[in-house]
LOLUM-914182 format. One record per residue (C-alpha): residue number from 1; residue in three letters; x, y, z. Coordinates in steps of 0.2 Angstrom, whole numbers. Example, Ala and Ser with C-alpha at 12.3 -4.5 7.8 and 13.67 -1.06 7.14 Angstrom:
residues 2
{1,'ALA',{62,-22,39}}
{2,'SER',{68,-5,36}}
//
This chain:
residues 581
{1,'UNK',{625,381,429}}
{2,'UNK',{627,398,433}}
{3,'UNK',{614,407,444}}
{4,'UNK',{610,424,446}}
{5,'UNK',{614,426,467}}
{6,'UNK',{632,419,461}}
{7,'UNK',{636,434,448}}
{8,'UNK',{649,448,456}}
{9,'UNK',{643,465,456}}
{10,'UNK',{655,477,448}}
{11,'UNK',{653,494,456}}
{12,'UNK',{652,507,440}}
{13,'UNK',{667,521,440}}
{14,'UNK',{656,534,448}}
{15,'UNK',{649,520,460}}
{16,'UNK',{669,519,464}}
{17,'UNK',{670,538,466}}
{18,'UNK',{657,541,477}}
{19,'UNK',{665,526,488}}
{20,'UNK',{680,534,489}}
{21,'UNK',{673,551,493}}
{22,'UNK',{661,548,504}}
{23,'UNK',{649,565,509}}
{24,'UNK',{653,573,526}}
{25,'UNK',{643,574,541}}
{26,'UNK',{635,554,539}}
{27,'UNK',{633,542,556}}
{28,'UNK',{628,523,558}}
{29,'UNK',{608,531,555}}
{30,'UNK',{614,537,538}}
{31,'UNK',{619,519,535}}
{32,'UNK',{604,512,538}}
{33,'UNK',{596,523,529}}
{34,'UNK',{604,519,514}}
{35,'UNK',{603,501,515}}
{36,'UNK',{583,502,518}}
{37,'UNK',{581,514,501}}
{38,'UNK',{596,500,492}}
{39,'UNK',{583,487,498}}
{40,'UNK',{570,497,491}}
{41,'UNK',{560,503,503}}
{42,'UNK',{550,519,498}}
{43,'UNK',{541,519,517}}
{44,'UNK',{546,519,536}}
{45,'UNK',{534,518,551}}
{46,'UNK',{539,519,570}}
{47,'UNK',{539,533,582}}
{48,'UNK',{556,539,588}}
{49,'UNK',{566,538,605}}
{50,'UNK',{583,548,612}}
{51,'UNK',{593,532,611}}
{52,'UNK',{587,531,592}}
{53,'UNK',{587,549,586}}
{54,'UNK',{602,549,575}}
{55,'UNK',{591,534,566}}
{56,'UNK',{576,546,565}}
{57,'UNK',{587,562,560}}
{58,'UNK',{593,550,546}}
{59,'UNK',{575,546,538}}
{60,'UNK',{571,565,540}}
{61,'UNK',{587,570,530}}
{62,'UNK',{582,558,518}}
{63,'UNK',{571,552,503}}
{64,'UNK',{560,539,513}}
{65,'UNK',{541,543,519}}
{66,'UNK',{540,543,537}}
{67,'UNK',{523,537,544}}
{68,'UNK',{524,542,563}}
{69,'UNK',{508,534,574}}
{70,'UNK',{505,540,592}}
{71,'UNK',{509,523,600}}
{72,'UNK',{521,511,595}}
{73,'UNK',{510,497,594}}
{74,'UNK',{499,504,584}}
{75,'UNK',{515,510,569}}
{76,'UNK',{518,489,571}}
{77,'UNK',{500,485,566}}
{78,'UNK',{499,499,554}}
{79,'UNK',{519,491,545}}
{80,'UNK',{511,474,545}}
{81,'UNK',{493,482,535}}
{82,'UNK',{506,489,523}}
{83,'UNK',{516,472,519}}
{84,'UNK',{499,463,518}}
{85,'UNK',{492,476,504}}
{86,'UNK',{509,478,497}}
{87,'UNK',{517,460,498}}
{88,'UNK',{534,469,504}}
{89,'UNK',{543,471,516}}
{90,'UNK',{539,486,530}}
{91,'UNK',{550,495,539}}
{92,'UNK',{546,498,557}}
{93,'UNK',{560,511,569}}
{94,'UNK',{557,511,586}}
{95,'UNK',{569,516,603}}
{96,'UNK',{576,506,616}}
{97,'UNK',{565,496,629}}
{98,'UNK',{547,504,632}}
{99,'UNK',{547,509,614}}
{100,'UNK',{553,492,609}}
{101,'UNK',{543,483,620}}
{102,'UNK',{526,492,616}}
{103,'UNK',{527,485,600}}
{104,'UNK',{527,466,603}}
{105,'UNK',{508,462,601}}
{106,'UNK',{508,471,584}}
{107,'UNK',{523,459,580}}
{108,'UNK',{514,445,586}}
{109,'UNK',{500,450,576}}
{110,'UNK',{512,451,561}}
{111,'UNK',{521,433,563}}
{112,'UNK',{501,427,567}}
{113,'UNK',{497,432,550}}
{114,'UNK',{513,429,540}}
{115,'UNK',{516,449,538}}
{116,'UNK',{535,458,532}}
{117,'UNK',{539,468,547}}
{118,'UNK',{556,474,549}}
{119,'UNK',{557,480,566}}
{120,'UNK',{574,491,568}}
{121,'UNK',{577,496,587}}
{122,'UNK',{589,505,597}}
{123,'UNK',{599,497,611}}
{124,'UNK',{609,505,626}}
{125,'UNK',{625,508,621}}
{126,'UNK',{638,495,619}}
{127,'UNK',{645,499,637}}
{128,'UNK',{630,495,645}}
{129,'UNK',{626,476,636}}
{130,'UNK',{633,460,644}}
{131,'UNK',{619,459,656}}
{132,'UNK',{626,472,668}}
{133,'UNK',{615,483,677}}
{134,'UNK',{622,500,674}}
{135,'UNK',{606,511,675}}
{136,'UNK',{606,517,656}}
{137,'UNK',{590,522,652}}
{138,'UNK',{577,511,643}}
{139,'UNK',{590,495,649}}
{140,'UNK',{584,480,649}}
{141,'UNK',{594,464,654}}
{142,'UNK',{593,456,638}}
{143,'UNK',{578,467,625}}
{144,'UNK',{582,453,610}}
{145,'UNK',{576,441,622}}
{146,'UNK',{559,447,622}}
{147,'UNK',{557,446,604}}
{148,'UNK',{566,428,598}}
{149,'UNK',{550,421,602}}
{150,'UNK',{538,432,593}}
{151,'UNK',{547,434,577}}
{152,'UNK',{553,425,562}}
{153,'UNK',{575,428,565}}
{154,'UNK',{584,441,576}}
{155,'UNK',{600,451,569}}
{156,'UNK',{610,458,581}}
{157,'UNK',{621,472,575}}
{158,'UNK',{637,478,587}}
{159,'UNK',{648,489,573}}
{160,'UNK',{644,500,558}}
{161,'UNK',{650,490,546}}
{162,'UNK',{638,475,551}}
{163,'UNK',{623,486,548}}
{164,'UNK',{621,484,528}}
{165,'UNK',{623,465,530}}
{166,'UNK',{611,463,544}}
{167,'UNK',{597,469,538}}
{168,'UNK',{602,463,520}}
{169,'UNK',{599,447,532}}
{170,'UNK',{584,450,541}}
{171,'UNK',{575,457,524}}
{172,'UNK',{577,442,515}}
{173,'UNK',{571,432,531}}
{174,'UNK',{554,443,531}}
{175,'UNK',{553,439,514}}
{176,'UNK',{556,422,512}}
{177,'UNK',{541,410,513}}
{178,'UNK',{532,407,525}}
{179,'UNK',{535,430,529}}
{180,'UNK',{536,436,543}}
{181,'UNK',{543,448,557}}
{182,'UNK',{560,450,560}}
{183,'UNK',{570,459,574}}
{184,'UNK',{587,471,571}}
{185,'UNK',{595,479,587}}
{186,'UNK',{607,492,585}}
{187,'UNK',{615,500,598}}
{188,'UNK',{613,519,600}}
{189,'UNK',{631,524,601}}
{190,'UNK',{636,516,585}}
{191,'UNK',{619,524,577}}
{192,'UNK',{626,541,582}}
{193,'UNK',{644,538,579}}
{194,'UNK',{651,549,563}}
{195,'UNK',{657,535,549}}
{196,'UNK',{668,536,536}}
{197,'UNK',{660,519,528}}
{198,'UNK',{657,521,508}}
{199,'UNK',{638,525,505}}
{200,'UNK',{627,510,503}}
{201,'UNK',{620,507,485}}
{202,'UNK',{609,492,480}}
{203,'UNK',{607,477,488}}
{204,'UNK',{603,460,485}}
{205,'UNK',{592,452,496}}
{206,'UNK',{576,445,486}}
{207,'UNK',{572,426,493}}
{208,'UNK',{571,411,484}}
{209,'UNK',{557,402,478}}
{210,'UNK',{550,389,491}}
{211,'UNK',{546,373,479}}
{212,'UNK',{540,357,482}}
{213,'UNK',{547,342,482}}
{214,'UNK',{542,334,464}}
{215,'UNK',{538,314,471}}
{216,'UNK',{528,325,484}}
{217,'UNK',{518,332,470}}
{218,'UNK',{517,316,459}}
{219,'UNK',{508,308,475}}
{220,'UNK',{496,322,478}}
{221,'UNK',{492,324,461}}
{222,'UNK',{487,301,461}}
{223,'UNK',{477,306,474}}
{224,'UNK',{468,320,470}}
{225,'UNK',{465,311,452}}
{226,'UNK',{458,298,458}}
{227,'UNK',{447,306,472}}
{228,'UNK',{428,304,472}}
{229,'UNK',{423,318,483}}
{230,'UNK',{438,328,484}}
{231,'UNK',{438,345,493}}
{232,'UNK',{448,361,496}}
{233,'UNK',{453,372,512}}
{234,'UNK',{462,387,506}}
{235,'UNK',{471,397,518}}
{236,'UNK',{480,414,521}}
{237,'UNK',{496,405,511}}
{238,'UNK',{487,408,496}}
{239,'UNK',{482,425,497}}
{240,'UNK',{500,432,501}}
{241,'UNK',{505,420,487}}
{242,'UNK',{494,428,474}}
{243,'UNK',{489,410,470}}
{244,'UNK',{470,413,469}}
{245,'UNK',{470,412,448}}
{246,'UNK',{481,395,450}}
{247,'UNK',{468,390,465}}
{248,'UNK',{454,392,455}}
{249,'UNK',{461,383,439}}
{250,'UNK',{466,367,449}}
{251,'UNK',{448,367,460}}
{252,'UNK',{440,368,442}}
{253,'UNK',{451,355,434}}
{254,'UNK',{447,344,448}}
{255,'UNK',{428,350,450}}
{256,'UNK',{431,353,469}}
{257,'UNK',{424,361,481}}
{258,'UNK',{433,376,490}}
{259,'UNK',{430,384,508}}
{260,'UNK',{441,400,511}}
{261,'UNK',{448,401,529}}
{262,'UNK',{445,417,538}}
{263,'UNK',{464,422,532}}
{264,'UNK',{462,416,516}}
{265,'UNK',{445,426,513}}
{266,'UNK',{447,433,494}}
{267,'UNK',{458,417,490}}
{268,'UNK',{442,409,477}}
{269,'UNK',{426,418,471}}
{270,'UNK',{411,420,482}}
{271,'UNK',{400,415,470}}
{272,'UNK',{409,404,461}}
{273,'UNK',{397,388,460}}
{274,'UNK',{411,377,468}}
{275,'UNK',{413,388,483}}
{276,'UNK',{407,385,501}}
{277,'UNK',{413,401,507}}
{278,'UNK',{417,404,523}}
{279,'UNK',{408,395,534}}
{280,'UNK',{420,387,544}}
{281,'UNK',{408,389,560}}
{282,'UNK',{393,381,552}}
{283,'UNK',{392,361,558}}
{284,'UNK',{386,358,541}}
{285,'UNK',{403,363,533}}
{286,'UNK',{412,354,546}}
{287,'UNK',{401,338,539}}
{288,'UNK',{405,342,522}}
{289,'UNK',{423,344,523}}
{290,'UNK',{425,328,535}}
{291,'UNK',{415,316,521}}
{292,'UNK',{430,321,507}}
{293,'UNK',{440,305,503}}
{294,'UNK',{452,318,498}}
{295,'UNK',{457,334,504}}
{296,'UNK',{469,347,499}}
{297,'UNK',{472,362,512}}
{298,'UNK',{484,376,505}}
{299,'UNK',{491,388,517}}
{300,'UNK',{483,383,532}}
{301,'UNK',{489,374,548}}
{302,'UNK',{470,370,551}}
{303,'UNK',{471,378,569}}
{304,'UNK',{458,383,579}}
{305,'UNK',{448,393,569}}
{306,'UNK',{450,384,553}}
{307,'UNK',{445,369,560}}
{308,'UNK',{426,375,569}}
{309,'UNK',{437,373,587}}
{310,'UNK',{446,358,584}}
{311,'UNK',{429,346,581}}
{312,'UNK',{435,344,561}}
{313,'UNK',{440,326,562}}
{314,'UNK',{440,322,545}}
{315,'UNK',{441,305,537}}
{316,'UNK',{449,303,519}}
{317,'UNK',{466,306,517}}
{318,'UNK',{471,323,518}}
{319,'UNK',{486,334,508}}
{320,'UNK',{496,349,514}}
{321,'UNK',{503,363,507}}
{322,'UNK',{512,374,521}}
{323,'UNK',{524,383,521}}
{324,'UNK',{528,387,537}}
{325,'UNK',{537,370,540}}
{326,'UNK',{532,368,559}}
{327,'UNK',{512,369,554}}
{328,'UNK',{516,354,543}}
{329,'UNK',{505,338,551}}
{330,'UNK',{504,350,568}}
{331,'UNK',{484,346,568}}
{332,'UNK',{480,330,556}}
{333,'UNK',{493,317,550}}
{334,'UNK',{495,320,530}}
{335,'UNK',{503,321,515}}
{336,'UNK',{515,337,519}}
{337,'UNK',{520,347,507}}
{338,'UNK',{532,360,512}}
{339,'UNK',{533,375,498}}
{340,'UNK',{524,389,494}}
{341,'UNK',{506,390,489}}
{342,'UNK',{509,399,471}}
{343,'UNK',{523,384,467}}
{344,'UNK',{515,370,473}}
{345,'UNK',{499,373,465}}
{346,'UNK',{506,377,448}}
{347,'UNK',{517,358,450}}
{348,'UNK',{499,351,454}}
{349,'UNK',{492,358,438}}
{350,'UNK',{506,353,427}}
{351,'UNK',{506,334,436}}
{352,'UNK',{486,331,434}}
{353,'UNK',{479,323,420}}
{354,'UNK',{468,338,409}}
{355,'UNK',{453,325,414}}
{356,'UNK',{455,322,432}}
{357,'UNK',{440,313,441}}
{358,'UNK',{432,311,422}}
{359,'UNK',{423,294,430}}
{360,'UNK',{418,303,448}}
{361,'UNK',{399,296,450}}
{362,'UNK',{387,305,462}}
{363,'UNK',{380,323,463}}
{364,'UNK',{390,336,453}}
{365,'UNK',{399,346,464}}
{366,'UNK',{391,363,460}}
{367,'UNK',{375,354,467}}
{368,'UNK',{381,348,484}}
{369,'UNK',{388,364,487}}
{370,'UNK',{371,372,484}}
{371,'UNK',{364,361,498}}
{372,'UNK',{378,364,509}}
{373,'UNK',{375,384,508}}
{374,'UNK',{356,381,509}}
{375,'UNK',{359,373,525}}
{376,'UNK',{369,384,532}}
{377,'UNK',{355,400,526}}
{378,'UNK',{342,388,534}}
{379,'UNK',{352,388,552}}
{380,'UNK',{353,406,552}}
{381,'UNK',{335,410,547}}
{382,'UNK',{330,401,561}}
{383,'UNK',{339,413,575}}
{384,'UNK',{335,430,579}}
{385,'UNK',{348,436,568}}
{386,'UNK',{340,449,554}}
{387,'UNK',{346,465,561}}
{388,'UNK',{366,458,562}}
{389,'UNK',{363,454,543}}
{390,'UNK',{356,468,536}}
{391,'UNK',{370,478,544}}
{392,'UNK',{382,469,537}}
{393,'UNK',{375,469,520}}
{394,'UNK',{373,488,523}}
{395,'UNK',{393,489,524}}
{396,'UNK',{396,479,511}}
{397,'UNK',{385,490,500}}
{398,'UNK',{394,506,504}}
{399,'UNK',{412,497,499}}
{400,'UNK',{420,502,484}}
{401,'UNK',{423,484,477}}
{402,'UNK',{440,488,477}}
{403,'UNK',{443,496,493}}
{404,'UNK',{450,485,507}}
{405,'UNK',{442,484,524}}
{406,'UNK',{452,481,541}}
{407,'UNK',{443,474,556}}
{408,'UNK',{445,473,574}}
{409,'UNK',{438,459,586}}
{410,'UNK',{422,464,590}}
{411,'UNK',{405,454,585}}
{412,'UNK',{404,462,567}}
{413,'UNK',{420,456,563}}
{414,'UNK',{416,437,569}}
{415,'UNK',{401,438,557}}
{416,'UNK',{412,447,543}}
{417,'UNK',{424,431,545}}
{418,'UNK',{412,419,540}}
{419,'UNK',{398,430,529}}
{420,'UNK',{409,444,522}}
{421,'UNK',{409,441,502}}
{422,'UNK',{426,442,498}}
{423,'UNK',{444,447,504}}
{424,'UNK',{446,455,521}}
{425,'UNK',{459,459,536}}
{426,'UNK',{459,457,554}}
{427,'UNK',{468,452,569}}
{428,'UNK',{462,435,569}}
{429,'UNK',{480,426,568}}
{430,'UNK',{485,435,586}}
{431,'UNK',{466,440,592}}
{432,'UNK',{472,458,599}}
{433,'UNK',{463,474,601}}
{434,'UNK',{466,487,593}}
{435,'UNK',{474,481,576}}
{436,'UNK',{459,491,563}}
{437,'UNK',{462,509,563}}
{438,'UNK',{480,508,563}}
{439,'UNK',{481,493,550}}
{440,'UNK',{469,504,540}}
{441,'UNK',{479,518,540}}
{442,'UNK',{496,507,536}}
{443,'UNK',{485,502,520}}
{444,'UNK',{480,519,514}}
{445,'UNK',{500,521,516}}
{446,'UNK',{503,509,504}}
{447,'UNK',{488,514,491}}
{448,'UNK',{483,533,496}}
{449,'UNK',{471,535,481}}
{450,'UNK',{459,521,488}}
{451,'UNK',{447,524,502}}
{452,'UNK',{451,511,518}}
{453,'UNK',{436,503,530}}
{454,'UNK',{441,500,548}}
{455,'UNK',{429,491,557}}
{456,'UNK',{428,491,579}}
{457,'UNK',{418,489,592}}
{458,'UNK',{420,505,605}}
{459,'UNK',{431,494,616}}
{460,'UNK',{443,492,601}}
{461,'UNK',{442,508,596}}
{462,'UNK',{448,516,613}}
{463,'UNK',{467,507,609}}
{464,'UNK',{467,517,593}}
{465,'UNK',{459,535,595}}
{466,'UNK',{476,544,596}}
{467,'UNK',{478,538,580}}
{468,'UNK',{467,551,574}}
{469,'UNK',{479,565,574}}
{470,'UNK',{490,554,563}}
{471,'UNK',{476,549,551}}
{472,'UNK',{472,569,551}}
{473,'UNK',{489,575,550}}
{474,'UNK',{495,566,532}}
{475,'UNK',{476,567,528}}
{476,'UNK',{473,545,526}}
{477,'UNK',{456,540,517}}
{478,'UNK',{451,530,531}}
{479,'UNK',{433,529,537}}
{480,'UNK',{432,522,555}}
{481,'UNK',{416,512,557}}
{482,'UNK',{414,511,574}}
{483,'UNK',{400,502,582}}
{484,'UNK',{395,506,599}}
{485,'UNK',{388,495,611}}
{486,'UNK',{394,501,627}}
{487,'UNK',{405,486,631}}
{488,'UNK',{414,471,627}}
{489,'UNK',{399,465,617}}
{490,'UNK',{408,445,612}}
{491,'UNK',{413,444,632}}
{492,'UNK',{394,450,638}}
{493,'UNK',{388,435,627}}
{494,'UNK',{400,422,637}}
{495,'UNK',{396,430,654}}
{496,'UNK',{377,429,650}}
{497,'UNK',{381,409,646}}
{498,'UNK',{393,406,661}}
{499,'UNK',{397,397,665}}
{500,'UNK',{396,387,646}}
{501,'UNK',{415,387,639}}
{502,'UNK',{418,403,628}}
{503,'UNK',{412,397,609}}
{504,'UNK',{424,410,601}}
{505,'UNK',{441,415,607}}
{506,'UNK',{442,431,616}}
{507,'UNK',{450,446,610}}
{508,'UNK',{468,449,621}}
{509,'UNK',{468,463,630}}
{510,'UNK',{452,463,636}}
{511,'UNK',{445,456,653}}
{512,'UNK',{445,437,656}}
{513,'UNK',{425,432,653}}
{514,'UNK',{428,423,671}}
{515,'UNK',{436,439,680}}
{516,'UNK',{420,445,687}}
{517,'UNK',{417,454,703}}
{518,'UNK',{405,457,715}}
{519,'UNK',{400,470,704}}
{520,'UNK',{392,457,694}}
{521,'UNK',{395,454,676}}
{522,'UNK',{393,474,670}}
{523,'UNK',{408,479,682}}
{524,'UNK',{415,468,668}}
{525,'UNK',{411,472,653}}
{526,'UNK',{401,487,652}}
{527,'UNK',{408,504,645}}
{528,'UNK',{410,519,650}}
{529,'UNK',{415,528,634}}
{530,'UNK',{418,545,624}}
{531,'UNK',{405,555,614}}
{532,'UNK',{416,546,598}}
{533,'UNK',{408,560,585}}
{534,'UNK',{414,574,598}}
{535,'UNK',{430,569,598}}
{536,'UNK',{435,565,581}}
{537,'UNK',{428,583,577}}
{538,'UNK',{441,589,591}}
{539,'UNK',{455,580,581}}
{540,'UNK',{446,590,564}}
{541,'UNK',{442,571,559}}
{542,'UNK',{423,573,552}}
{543,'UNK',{410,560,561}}
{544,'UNK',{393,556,561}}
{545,'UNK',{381,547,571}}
{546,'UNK',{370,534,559}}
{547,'UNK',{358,519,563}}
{548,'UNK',{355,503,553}}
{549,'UNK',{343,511,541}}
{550,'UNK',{357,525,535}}
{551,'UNK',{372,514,536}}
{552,'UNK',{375,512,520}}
{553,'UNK',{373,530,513}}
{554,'UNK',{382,538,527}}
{555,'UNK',{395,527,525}}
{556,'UNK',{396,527,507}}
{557,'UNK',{397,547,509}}
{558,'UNK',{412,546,519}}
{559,'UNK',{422,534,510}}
{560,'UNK',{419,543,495}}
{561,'UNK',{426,562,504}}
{562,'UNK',{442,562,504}}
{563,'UNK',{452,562,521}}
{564,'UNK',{449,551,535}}
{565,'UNK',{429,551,544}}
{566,'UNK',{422,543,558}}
{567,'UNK',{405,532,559}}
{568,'UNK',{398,528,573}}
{569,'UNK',{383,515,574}}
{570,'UNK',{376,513,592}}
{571,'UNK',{371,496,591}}
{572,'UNK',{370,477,602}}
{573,'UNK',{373,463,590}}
{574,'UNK',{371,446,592}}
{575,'UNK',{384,432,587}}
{576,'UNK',{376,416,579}}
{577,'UNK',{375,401,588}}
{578,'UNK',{389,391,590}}
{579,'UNK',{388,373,581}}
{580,'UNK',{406,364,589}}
{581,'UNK',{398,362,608}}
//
């Protein structure tokens, strides 16, 4: 059998006369240039560096859109935002050490969250590698070592004619189930060097499929027939995927229940009668899901937050899709599965019986989950909690249904996780500052005719406010919601408890909740801060101050006016309380 990746590429006559006249004036940048655009890339990010100008030249001189952010680590977060929205591959430039280095806990973010970033850096020149210390400028002993254990591969390029081959290679890796982050190094001399190498036309470089095994699938599928109170974890595998339609057919087919992790939020219908949402924090989920004789988990490693802390202990047997092949059994022993989402579920459907769990006895399922959900409403009405509510509603309301939303870690965002009704993004994989703006602004990138949320807490916000001058120089819907409590609001909450452990994970970056001082807890976590509607004016970003009551029309006013706005709600939430301690 012939496939298509064993077909030979004829190059057409004027495919053979431009190769044997190539243009004058062309260097290594030009040539990876033209293999990003044979890819088919349309969209770089970065910021550039001397050692990788001729790299930066390149992309000016040619047909690619250069996104350029203030900070390195804010161009990774806004590359990774644009592979999540467009499911392809981001290109990411960045220079030799400082540059490079900046960028690692965007990358981090992006390998947490399975996101398609190619990261293309400069290197000193080829004199200068061997772990000498010659005092180039930028050097570092060995800069691919600081990345190997961030991202998915690592591609070293050391000539010109490795280039189009290297990040042929380090493309497909990004794109290849589970995606990822991947890391290319070029050095700067054979970036600026003139080459006489043909011009680069298309490549091939599209993954294959991840599928299961098929007596993998003929087990789960026994299993799941036979199951009396089967139940479904869906993670962020099925969201990048796009296995929610197949997802929804299977928990239908098997009338089960479906909770949507906090990266696989949009992967099943809010109000779907099977679904339990989100509330993977609430006890009574963790009850719920712990009681199935059978449970199917698609995309998820059940880690820490999937799992309310690691106190799920659940009791039937349990099946795995992943595929990430190192999450496989890495919390619960199972039936692993390693393939990815879309594949898997589609075997599943075509294995199970149309009438799958025909003579289930008990409660229908649409009924449990109704008492489930009215046991989580009945927690939360009993807390203090009406004011955190309604502002959420309030930004719900003002969302275009359409219209993505990115969110920081800050307090909103941990109630957005678990109450938000429908898809979302944050940094919840890595749990770094900083990631809203500038992943908002990579997603308007990819869809400029959509308006974008971004959602911080002022602490958040002060990593991203240079951004503002890119948001306002290629004029990016975004509106920046940024609420204001004068601190670290999620580490004031653990300081007033100390010394009870933290009940949700801290966001990196900020202080430690036990680095007090004899300042007490406010030299902490208190704030001092910017006038935020001030200085977005200065940047010729329009802002406006709001409270709780006109949160929704202000907001709505400024996701509907094009260009990018500022919110700015002065406000002390409170988290609910914790149900794993």
């Amino acid at each position: 059998m012939t496939h298509d990746h064993d077909l030979v590429l004829r190059p057409t006559p004027r495919q053979v006369e431009a190769a044997l006249n190539p243009p004058p004036g062309r260097n290594g940048g030009d040539l990876v240039v033209e293999t990003l655009a044979g890819l088919g890339a349309t969209t770089v990010f970065g910021l550039p560096g001397q050692h990788a100008l001729a790299l930066f030249d390149a992309v000016r001189r040619s047909d690619l859109r250069y996104i350029g952010l203030r900070v390195e680590n804010n161009a990774g977060f806004a590359a990774d935002a644009y592979g999540r929205i467009t499911g392809e591959a981001a290109p990411l430039l960045l220079s030799t050490g400082p540059g490079a280095l900046t960028s690692l806990a965007a990358l981090q973010e992006a390998a947490a969250a399975s996101s398609p970033v190619v990261a293309i850096s400069s290197q000193v020149p080829i004199k200068g590698l061997g772990r000498g210390r010659h005092g180039h400028l930028h050097e570092l002993r060995d800069q691919q070592a600081s990345f190997r254990d961030v991202v998915k591969s690592v591609h070293i390029v050391r000539s010109q004619s490795q280039i189009p081959s290297a990040l042929a290679a380090a493309w497909e890796s990004a794109l290849t189930a589970p995606h990822g982050p991947v890391w290319v190094e070029i050095p700067e001399d054979v970036l600026r060097a003139a080459t006489a190498l043909p011009v680069v036309t298309a490549m091939d470089a599209f993954p294959d499929d991840l599928v299961p095994r098929p007596e993998l699938t003929a087990v789960a599928a026994e299993l799941l027939a036979g199951a009396a109170r089967p139940a479904i974890i869906a993670g962020g595998g099925v969201v990048r995927s796009d296995a929610a339609g197949k997802l929804r057919a299977l928990a239908e087919r098997l009338d089960a229940p479906v909770v949507t992790t906090f990266g696989g939020k949009g992967a099943f219908p809010w109000n779907h009668p099977l679904s339990l949402q989100s509330w993977l924090e609430d006890r009574h989920t963790t009850d719920f899901l712990e009681d199935a004789d059978v449970l199917l988990v698609v995309g998820s490693g059940l880690g820490e937050l999937s799992s309310n802390y690691h106190t799920f202990q659940p009791r039937g047997r349990i099946v795995q899709i992943e595929a990430d092949l190192g999450k496989l059994e890495s919390n619960h022993p199972a039936l692993g599965i390693h393939a990815d989402a879309r594949t898997a579920l589609q075997a599943l459907l075509e294995t199970l019986p149309e009438r799958a769990g025909a003579a289930r006895t008990g409660p229908p399922a649409a009924e449990r989950v109704r008492t489930v959900l009215d046991l989580v409403r009945a927690r939360l009405d009993a807390q203090d909690l009406g004011e955190e509510r309604r502002i959420l509603a309030a930004v719900r309301a003002a969302l275009p249904a359409d219209a993505p939303s990115f969110w920081d870690m800050t307090i909103l965002a941990y109630w957005a996780w678990s109450a938000w009704p429908g898809a979302m993004h944050s940094a919840q994989g890595a749990g770094g500052l900083g990631y809203a703006f500038p992943g908002a602004l990579g997603a308007a990138v990819a869809d400029p005719g959509t308006p974008v949320l971004a959602v911080s807490g002022d602490g958040g916000a002060m990593y991203s406010l240079a951004e503002l001058a890119t948001a306002r120089q290629h004029d990016l819907p975004v509106t920046w919601l940024i609420v204001d409590d004068g601190g670290y609001g999620i580490l004031r909450e653990y300081l007033a408890d100390a010394p009870a452990e933290p009940s949700r994970p801290a966001p990196a970056g900020s202080p430690r909740p036990d680095a007090g001082t004899a300042s007490g807890a406010g030299a902490v976590t208190e704030l001092a801060r910017p006038d935020f509607v001030a200085l977005a004016e200065s940047f010729g970003v329009p802002a406006v101050r709001t409270t709780a009551d006109t949160l929704t029309a202000d907001l709505a006013k400024a996701l509907a006016t094009p260009g990018p706005s500022v919110v700015v709600l002065p406000a002390v939430l409170k988290m609910f309380a914790p149900t794993h301690l």
